[in-house]
C-alpha distance (Angstrom), angle and dihedral (degrees) to the residues before:
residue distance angle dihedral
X1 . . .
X2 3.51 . .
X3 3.58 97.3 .
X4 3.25 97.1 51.1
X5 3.50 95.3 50.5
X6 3.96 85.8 58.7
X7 3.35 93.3 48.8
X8 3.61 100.4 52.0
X9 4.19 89.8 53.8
X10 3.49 84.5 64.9
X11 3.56 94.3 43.4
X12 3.41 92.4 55.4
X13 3.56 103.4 56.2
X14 3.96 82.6 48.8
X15 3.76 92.2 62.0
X16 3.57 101.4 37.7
X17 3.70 88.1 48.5
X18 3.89 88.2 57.4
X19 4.23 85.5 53.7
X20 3.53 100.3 86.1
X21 3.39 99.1 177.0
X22 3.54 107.0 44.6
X23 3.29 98.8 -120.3
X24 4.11 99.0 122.3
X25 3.76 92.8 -113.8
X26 3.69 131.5 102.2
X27 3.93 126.8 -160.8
X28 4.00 113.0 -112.8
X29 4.35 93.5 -115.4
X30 3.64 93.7 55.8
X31 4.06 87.5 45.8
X32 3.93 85.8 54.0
X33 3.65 98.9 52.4
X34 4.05 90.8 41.5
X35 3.87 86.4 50.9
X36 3.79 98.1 47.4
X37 3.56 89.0 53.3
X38 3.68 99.8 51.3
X39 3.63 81.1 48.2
X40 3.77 86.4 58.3
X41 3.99 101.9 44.3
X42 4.17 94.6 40.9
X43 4.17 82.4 50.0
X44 4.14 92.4 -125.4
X45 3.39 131.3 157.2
X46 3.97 107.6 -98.7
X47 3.27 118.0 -123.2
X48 4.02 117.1 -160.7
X49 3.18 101.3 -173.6
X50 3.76 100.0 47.2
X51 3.41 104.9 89.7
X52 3.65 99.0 38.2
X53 3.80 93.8 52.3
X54 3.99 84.9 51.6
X55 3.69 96.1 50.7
X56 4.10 95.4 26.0
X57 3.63 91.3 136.5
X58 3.44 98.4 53.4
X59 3.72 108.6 46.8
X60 3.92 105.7 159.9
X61 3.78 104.4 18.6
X62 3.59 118.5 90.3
X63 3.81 140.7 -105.3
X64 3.44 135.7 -108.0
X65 3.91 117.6 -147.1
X66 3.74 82.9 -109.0
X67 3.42 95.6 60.5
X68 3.51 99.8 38.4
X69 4.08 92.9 47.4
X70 4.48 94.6 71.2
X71 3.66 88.3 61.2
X72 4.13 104.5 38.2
X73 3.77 81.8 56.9
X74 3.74 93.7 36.2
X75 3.77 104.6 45.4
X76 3.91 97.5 21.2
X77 3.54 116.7 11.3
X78 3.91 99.3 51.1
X79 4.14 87.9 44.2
X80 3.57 95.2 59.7
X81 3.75 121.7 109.0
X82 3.86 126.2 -156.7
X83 4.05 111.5 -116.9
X84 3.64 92.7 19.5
X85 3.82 89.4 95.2
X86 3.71 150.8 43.6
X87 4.13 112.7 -122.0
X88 3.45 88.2 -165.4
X89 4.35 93.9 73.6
X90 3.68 89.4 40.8
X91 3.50 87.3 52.6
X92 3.80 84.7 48.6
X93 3.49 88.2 49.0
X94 3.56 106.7 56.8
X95 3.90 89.3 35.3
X96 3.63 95.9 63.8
X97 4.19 91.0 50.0
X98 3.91 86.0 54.5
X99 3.34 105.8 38.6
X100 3.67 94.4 60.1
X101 3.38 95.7 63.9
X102 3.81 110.9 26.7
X103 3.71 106.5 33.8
X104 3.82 117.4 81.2
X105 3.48 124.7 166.2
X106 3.98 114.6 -149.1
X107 3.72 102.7 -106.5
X108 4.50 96.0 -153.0
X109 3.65 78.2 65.1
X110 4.06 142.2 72.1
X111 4.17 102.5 -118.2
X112 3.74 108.6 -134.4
X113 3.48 95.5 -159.3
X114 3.58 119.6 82.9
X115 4.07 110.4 -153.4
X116 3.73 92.3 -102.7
X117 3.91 90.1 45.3
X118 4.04 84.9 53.1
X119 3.68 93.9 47.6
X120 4.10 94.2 50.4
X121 3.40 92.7 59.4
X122 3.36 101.5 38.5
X123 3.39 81.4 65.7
X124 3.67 94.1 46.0
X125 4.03 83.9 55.2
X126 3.56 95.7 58.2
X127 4.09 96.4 42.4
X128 3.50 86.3 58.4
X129 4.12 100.1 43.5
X130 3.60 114.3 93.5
X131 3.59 118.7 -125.3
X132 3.36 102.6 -83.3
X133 4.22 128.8 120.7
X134 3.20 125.0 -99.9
X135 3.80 82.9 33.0
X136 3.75 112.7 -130.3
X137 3.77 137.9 169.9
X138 3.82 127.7 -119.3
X139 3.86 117.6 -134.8
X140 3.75 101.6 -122.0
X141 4.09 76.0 55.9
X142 3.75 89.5 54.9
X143 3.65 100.0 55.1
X144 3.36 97.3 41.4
X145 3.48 92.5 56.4
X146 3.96 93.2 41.0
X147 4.10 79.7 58.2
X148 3.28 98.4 49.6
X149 4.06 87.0 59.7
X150 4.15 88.2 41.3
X151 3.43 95.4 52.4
X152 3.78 90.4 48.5
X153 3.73 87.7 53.7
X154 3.85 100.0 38.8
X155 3.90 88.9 -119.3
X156 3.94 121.5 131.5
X157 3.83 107.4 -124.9
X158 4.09 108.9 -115.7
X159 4.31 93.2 -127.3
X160 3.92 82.7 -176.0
X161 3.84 93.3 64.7
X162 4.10 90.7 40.7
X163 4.20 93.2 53.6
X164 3.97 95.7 38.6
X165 4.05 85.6 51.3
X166 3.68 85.8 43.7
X167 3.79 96.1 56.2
X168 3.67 91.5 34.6
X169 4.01 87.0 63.0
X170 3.62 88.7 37.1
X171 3.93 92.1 -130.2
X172 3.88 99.2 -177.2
X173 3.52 95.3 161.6
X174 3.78 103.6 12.5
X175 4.35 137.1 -49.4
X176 3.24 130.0 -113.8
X177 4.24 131.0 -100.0
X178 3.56 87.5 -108.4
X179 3.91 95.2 55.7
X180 3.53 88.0 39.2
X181 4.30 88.7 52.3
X182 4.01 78.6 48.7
X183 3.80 99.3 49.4
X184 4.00 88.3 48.9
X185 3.71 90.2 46.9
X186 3.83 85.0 50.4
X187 3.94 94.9 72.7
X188 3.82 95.2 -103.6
X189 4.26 92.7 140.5
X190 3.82 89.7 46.2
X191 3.97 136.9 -63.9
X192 4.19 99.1 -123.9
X193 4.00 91.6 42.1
X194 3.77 95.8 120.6
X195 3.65 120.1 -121.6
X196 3.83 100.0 -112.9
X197 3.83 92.6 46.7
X198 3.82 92.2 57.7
X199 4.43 90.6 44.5
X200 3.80 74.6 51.4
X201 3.69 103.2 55.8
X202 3.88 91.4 29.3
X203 3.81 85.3 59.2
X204 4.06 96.7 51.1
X205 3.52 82.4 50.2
X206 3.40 101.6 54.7
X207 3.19 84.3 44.3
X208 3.70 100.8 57.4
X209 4.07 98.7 39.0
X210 3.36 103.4 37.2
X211 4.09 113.4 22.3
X212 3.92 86.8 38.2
X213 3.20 101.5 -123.8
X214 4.02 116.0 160.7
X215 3.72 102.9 -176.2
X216 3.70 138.8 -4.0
X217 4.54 135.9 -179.2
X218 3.42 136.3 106.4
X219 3.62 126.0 -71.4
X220 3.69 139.1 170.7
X221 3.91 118.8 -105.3
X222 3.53 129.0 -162.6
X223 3.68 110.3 -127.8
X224 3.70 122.1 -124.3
X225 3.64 102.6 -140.3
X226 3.85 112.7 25.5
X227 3.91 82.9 29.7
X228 3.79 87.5 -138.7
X229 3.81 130.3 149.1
X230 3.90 114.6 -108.5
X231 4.10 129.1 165.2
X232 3.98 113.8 -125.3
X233 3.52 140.3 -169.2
X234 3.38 108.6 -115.7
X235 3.53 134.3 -159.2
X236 3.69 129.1 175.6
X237 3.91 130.8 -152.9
X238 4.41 132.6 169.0
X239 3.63 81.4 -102.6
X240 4.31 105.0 41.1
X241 3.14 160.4 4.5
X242 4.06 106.0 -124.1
X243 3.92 118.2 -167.3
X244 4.46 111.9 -161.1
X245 3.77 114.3 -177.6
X246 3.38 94.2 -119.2
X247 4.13 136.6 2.3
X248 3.64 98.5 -81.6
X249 3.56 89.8 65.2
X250 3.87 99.1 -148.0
X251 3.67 91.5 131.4
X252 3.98 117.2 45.6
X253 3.88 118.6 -164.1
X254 3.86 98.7 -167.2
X255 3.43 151.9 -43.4
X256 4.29 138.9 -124.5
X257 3.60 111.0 -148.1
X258 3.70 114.9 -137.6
X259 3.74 128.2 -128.5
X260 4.08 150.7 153.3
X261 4.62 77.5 -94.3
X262 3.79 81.2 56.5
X263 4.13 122.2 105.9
X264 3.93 148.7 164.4
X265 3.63 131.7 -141.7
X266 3.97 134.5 172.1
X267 3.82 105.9 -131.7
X268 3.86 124.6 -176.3
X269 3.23 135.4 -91.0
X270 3.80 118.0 -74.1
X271 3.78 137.9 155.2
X272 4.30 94.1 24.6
X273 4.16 83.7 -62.3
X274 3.45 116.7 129.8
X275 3.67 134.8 -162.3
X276 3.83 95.7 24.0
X277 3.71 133.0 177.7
X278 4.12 132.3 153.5
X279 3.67 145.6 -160.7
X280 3.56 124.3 -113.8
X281 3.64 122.7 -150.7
X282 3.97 134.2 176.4
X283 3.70 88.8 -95.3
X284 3.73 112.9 19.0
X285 4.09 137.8 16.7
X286 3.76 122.6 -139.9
X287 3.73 120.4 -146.4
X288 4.20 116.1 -164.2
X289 3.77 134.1 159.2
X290 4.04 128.5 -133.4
X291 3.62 111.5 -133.2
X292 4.73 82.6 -122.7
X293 3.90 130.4 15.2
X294 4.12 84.5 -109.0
X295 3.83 94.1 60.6
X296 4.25 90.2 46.0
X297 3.95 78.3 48.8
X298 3.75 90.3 54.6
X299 4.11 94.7 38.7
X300 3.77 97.3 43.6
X301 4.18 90.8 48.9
X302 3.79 79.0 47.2
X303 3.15 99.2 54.2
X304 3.81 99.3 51.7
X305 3.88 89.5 49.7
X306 3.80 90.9 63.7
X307 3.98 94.4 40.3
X308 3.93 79.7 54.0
X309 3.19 103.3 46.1
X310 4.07 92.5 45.2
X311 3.81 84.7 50.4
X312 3.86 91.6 59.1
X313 3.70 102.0 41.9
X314 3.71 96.6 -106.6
X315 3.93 119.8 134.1
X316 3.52 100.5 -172.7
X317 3.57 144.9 32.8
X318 3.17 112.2 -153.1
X319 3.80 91.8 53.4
X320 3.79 96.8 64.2
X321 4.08 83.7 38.4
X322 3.99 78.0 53.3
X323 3.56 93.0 49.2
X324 3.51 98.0 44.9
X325 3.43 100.7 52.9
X326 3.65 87.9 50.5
X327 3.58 90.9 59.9
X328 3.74 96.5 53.9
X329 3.79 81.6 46.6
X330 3.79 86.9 58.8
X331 3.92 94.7 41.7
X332 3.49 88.8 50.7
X333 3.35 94.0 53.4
X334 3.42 91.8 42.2
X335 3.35 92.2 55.6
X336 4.05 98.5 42.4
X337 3.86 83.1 54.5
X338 4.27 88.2 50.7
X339 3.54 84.0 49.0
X340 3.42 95.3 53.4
X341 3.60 95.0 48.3
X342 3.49 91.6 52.4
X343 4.21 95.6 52.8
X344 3.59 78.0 49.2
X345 3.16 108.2 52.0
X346 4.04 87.8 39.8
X347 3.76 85.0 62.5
X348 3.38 90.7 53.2
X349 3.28 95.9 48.3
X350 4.41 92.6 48.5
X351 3.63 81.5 42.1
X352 4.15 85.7 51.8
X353 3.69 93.6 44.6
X354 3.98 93.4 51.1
X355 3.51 86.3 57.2
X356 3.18 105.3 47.3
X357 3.77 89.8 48.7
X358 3.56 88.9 60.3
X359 3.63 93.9 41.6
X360 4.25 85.9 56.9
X361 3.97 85.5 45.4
X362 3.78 87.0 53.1
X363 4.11 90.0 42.2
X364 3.89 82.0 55.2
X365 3.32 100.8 63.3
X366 3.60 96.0 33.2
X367 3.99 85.5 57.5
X368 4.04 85.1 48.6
X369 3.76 84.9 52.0
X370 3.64 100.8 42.8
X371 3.79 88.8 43.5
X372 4.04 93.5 57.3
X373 3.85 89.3 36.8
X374 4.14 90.0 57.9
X375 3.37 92.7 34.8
X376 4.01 80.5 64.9
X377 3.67 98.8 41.2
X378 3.69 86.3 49.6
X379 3.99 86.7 63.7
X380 3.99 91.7 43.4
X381 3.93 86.1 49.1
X382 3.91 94.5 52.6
X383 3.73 93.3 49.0
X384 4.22 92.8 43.2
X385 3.68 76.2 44.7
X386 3.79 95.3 56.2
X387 3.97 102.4 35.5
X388 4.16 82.2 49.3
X389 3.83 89.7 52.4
X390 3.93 96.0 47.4
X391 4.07 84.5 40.3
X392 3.94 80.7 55.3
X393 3.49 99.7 46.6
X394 3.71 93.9 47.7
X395 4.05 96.8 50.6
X396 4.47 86.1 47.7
X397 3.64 82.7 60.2
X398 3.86 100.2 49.2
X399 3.46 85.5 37.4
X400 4.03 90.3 56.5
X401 4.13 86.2 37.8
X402 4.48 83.3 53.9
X403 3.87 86.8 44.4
X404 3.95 102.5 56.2
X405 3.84 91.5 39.7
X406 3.95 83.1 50.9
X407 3.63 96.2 51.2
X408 4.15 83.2 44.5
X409 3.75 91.2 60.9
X410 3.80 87.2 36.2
X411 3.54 84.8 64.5
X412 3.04 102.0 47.4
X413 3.67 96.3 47.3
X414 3.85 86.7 58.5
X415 3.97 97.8 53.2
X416 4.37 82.6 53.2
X417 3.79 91.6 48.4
X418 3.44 90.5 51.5
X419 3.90 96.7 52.5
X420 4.08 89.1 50.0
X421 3.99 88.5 47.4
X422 3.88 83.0 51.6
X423 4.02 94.8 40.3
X424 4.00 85.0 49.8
X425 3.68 96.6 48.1
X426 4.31 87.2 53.4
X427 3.44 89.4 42.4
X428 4.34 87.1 51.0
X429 3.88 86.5 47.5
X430 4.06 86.3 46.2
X431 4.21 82.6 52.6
X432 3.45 98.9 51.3
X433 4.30 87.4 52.8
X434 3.77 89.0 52.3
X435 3.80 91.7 48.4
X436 3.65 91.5 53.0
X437 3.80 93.6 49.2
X438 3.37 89.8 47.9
X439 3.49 93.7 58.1
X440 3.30 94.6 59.0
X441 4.12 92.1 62.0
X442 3.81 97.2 34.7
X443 3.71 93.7 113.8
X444 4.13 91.3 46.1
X445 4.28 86.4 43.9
X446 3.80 106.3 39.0
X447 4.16 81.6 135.0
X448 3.82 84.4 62.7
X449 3.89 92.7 51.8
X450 4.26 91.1 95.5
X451 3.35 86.4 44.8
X452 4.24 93.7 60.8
X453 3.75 86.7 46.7
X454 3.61 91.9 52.2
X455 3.40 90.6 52.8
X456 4.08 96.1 51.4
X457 3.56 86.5 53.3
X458 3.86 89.3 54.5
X459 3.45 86.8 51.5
X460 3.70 105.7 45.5
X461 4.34 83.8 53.3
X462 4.02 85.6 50.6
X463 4.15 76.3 57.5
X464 3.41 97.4 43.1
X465 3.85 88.5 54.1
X466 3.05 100.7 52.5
X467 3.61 96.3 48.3
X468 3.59 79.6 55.3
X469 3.80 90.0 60.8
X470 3.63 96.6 51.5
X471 3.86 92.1 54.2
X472 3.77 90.7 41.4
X473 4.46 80.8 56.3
X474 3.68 86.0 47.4
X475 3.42 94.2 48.8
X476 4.30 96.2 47.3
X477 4.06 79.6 50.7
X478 3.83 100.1 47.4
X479 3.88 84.2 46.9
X480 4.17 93.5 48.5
X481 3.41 83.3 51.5
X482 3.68 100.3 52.4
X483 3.91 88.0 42.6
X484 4.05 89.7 55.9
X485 3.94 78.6 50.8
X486 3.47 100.1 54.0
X487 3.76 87.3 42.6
X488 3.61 98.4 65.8
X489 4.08 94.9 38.2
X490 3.36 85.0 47.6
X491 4.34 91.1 56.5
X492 3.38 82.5 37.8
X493 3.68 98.1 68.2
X494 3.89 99.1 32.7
X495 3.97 85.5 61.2
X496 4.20 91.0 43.4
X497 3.82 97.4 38.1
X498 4.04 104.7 26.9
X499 3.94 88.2 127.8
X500 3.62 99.2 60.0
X501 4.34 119.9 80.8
X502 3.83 89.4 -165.6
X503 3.40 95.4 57.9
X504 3.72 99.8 39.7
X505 3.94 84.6 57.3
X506 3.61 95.9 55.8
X507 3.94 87.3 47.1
X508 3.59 91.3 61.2
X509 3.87 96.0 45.1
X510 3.91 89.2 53.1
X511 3.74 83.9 49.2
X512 4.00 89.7 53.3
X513 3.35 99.0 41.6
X514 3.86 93.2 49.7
X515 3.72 89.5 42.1
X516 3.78 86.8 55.9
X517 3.36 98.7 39.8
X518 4.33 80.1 53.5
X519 3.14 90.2 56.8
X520 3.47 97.7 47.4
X521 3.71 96.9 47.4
X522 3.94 87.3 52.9
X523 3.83 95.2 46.8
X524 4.34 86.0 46.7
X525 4.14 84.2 54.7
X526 3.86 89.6 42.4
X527 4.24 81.9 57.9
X528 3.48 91.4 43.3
X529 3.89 93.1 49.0
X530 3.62 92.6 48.5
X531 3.97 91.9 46.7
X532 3.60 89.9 50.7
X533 4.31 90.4 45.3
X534 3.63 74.9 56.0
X535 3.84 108.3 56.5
X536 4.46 91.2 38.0
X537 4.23 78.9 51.9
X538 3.71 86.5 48.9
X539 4.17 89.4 36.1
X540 3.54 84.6 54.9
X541 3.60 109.4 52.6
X542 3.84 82.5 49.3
X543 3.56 94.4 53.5
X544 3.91 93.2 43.7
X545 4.19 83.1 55.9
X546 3.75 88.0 50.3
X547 4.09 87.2 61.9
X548 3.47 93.6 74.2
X549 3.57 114.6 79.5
X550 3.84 120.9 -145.1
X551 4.00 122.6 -135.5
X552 3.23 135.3 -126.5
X553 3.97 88.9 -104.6
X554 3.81 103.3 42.4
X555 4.12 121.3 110.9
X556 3.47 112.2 -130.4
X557 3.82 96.3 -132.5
X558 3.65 107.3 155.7
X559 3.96 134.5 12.0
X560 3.84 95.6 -118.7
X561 3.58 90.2 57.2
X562 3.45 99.5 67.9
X563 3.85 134.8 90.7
X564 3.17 142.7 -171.9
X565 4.14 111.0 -113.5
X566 3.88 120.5 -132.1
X567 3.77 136.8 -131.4
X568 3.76 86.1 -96.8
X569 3.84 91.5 53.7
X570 4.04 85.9 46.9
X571 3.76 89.1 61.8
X572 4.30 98.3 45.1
X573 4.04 88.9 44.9
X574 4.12 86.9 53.6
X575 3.68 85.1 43.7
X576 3.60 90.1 47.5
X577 3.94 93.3 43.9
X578 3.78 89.9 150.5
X579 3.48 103.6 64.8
X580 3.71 110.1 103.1
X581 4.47 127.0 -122.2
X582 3.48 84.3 -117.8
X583 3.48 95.3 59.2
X584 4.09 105.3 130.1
X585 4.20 87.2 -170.0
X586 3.42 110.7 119.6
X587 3.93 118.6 -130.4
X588 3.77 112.4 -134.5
X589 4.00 118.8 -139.6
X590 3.37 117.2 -97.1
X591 3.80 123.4 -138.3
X592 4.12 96.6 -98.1
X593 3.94 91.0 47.1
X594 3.71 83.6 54.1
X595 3.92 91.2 55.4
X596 3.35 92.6 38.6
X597 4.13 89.6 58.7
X598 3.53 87.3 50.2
X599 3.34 90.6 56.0
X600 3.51 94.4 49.1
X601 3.94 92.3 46.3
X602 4.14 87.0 60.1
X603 3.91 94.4 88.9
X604 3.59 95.7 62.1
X605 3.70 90.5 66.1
X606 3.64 96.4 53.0
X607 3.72 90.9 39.7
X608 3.57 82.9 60.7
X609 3.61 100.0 53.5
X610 3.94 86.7 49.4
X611 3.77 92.5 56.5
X612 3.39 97.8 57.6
X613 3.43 113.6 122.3
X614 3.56 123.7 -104.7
């Protein structure tokens, strides 16, 4: 993964070079001839037909990075095989495509960049770019690669020069390799340094970042066979330990491969060789000698970074250096970002605390308000309260005044009742004579037989209302004695609860509503008085058509005309045993029968006086 996310940086700036318009979209030929020389430079097979078969339907119309990304990681990408290849010409490669169109050296001025120089760190720039389109480099990335060069050339780096550049480009979150190309070309590492000093130190940089290289020089190695003493150019990778005969390191004369087996020690001197150390492997140990203790120093701690490194999986240094000075990047983001929340939310929080202060200011006078404003109501409330109490005081005594004239007509009402229940038991007695005379003709007045049963009935209602009464009394008494009640629960919670209006309200609708509902109970038993006045009136009328007797000869022809015969009749019809039922003779009234109706008619005037209304 990591290769291929180096190769496709330089990719990139080989297709967008080939967009000359800037439009994201490349025509199909140039496409060809950019993938038949990656084919060339990653040492693939070429496939022809690849590329047309992917885009067959679109053979002269160009292609968008989008389209043209499925098949350079289908066809190229994916084919590609790690040691089978130099980076270095497909850096060439894709360097030579961009270079032609984006890098432009100023011509008023000397460039101090030589192509190769530009090309080095170009690839320097793009090592140390994060993966991230359009590819751009941080500042803190900038000067530490501009240090890397100064420290190579024993210059100090001009950090003035770097930020005014910086803000002149207005890199906020990084700048280009062009504008970095430019801000080298600008003089930033120095004006006098010479040309071949700076490819120098560009070089060993290169070298260092981006071929891995952790050390290089000459020492002297002891030879395994002859055992003789011969001087080396060493280079040292992660991975090895490579030996070239001289520095230009055309012709290599071996290699030690490093591994977690591998390890250094600093022997004495022997043989007139100073400064000696070697490497010990599983099979063999290597013995060489640093020209001063302070370059044996250097190799040795060298050394031991590379045996480290191989023993953790990492194959380069400046990668995980890479990644860790992204991460403090991030943390220190992360942390300018906490920081900012915090002043934030600090603000917010003064900006909180002012307004709740003036919010409690406000509350203060409010509560100054409010207390004046109760204070007020509090008086209102006392003299509601008062006015309400004497209000009170003076409905309990009407309401006492409406109770004793109540219990007056109560009274009253009681003495009537009992002269009807004594007029009704007279008037049973009276009954129970007529039955018996009647038994005495019921085989000469069979027609009068529905008649009788009419007049049980009548009788059995006349019960049934005055049963009705006596409830109706029972009720009136139940409901004096739930008024008495209420009286004293009502006293009882004036005296308890005289200090509070609410209450005192309620009190007096309970006393309405019971008032009303007194007033409607005696107005339903002034109803039911008159509807009984009604049925003894109607009783009575029957009765007084019972008086007259019927004789044996009379046609019963209508209902009214009928009457109910007395003892006295009883005796002249026995006298009179020959008259026949069929009879139509009517029987005058004698003189008794006329007292005796009188008699009878005397409960209609006292019923009247009892349905008087109240």
């Amino acid at each position: 993964m990591e290769m291929r996310a180096e190769l496709l940086k330089s990719i990139w700036y080989a297709f967008t070079s080939l967009d000359t318009e800037d439009s994201g979209k490349v025509s199909k030929s140039q496409l060809k001839v950019l993938s038949h020389n990656l084919y060339s430079v990653l040492r693939i097979p070429h496939d022809q037909a690849a590329l047309e078969l992917h885009f067959s339907d679109d053979d002269d119309g160009p292609v968008s990075s989008q389209g043209y990304m499925p098949y350079l990681n289908r066809f190229i990408l994916d084919k590609v095989v790690e040691g089978t290849f130099d980076k270095e010409e497909v850096d060439a490669l894709c360097w030579t495509l961009c270079s032609k169109k984006n890098y432009h050296v100023n011509p008023s001025r000397a460039a101090v960049l030589a192509g190769k120089d530009a090309e080095r760190l170009w690839c320097l720039f793009n090592f140390l770019t994060e993966d991230k389109y359009p590819l751009v480099l941080v500042l803190e990335e900038v000067e530490y690669l501009l240090k890397k060069v100064c420290v190579v050339l024993s210059v100090e780096l001009n950090t003035v020069e770097v930020e005014e550049f910086w803000a002149k480009v207005d890199g906020g979150e990084g700048i280009s390799v062009w504008s970095f190309l430019e801000l080298v070309n600008s003089g930033v590492l120095g004006e006098v340094v010479e040309r071949e000093r700076l490819s120098s130190a560009i070089e060993d940089v290169y070298r260092e970042i981006v071929l891995n290289v952790l050390k290089e020089g000459y020492l002297w190695k002891k030879g395994q066979l002859r055992r003789n003493w011969t001087e080396r150019w060493f280079c040292l990778r992660p991975s090895s330990l490579t030996y070239f005969l001289s520095e230009d390191r055309k012709e290599c004369k071996g290699s030690i491969e490093l591994d977690n087996n591998c390890c250094v020690e600093i022997l004495p001197e022997k043989e007139g060789k100073r400064c000696v150390f070697c490497v010990k492997t599983l099979n063999k140990t290597y013995e060489m000698s640093a020209p001063d203790s302070k370059q044996r120093q250097e190799w040795t701690a060298a050394l031991q970074l590379a045996i480290r490194l191989r023993s953790e999986g990492k194959t380069s240094l400046h990668k995980e250096l890479k990644m860790r000075r992204q991460g403090a990047r991030e943390e220190r983001e992360r942390r300018r970002i906490l920081r900012e929340q915090e002043t934030q939310r600090l603000q917010d929080l003064q900006g909180e605390k002012q307004q709740k202060q003036q919010e409690l200011q406000l509350l203060k006078e409010a509560q100054k308000q409010t207390q004046v404003y109760l204070e007020q109501e509090e008086n209102r409330r006392r003299k509601q309260h008062d006015e309400l109490q004497r209000t009170l005081q003076e409905q309990l005594r009407q309401a006492e005044e409406a109770r004793v004239s109540m219990r007056e007509e109560m009274a009253l009402k009681e003495q009537e009742a009992e002269h009807q229940r004594r007029r009704i038991q007279e008037l049973e007695e009276l009954q129970q004579h007529l039955e018996e005379a009647l038994h005495q003709e019921i085989k000469a007045r069979q027609d009068e037989e529905n008649y009788r049963y009419t007049q049980t009935r009548l009788l059995a209602e006349e019960e049934e209302k005055t049963k009705a009464l006596l409830a109706l009394q029972e009720e009136q008494e139940e409901l004096l004695e739930q008024m008495q009640k209420e009286k004293r629960e009502l006293r009882k919670e004036m005296e308890e609860k005289a200090q509070a209006l609410e209450v005192a309200h309620k009190q007096l609708e309970n006393i309405r509503a019971n008032r009303h509902r007194v007033d409607q109970d005696i107005a339903a038993a002034q109803r039911k008085q008159r509807q009984a006045n009604t049925s003894v009136k109607h009783w009575n009328v029957q009765m007084t058509r019972l008086m007259h007797p019927i004789g044996p000869g009379d046609r019963r022809a209508s209902a009214p005309a009928m009457r109910v015969p007395s003892l006295g009749d009883a005796g002249h019809l026995t006298k009179r045993g020959s008259m026949k039922v069929g009879d139509r003779e009517r029987v005058q009234p004698s003189k008794g029968e006329r007292e005796e109706k009188k008699n009878v008619e005397t409960p209609r005037t006292l019923h009247k006086t009892f349905s008087e209304p109240v």
